[in-house]
C-alpha positions as CSV (number, residue, x, y, z in Angstrom):
1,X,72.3,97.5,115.0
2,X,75.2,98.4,112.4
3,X,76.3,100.9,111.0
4,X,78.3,104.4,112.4
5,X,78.3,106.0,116.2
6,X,78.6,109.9,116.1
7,X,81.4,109.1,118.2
8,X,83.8,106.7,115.2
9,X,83.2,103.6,113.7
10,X,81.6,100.5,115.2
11,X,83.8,97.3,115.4
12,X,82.8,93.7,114.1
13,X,82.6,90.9,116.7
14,X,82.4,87.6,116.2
15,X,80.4,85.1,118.8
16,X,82.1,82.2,118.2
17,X,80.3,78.8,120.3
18,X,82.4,76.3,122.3
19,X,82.1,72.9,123.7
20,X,85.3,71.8,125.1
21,X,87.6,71.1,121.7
22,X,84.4,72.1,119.6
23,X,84.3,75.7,118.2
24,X,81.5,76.9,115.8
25,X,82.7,80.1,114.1
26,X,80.8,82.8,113.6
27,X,81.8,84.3,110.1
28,X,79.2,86.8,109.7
29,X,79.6,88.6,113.0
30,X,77.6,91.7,113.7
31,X,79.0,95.5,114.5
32,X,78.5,96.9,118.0
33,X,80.1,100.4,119.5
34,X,81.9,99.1,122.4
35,X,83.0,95.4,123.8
36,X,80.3,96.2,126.5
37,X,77.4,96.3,124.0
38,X,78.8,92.8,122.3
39,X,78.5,91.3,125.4
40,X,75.5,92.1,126.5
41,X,74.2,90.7,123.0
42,X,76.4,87.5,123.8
43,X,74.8,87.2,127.2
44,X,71.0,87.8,125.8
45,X,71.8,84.8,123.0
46,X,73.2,82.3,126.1
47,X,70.0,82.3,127.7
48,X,68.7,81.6,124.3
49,X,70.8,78.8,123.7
50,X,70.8,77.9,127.3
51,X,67.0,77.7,127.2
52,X,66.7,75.5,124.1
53,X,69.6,72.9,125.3
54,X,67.8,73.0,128.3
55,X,64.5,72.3,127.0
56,X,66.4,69.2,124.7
57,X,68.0,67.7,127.5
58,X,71.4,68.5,126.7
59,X,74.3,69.1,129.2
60,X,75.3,72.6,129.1
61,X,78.5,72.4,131.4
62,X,81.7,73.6,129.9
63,X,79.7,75.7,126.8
64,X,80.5,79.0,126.2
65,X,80.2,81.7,123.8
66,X,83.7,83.8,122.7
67,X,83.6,87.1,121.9
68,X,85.9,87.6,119.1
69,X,87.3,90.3,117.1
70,X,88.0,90.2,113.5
71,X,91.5,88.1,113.9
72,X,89.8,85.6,115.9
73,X,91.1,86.8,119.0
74,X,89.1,85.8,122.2
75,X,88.1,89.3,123.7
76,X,85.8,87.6,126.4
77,X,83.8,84.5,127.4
78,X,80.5,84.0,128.4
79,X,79.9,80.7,130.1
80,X,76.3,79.7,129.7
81,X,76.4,78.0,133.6
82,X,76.8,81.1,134.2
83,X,73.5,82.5,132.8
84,X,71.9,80.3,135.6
85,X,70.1,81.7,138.4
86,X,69.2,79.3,141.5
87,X,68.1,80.1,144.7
């Protein structure tokens, strides 16, 4: 999903991972037409992650994915706790 809207240009975000001090960068990132759209994309691949940690055994507490634009400035955060639905 890159490339032009009729309505201008698409911007890149980066989904950056984090684990308290621990940041894996995303270098690549991937275009989307509005912040809105990037998150929903960062939202779809934390239940991805979530699932797998899960299904590892890993603690998932305090992991998040920033959205990030091309400076590296944090646009928004999605906690995977978050993703989480209990009764």
């Amino acid at each position: 999903m890159s490339g032009r809207c009729g309505r201008g240009e698409w911007m890149r975000y980066h989904f950056n991972i984090r684990s308290g001090d621990t940041v894996i960068r995303d270098r690549e990132g991937a275009e989307y037409e509005t912040l809105a759209d990037a998150r929903c994309e960062a939202v779809r691949s934390a239940r991805e992650l979530l699932a797998e940690m899960l299904l590892r055994g890993e603690v998932v507490n305090g992991r998040s994915i920033e959205i990030c634009d091309r400076q590296g400035i944090v646009l928004d955060v999605v906690m995977l706790r978050e993703q989480v639905r209990l009764p």
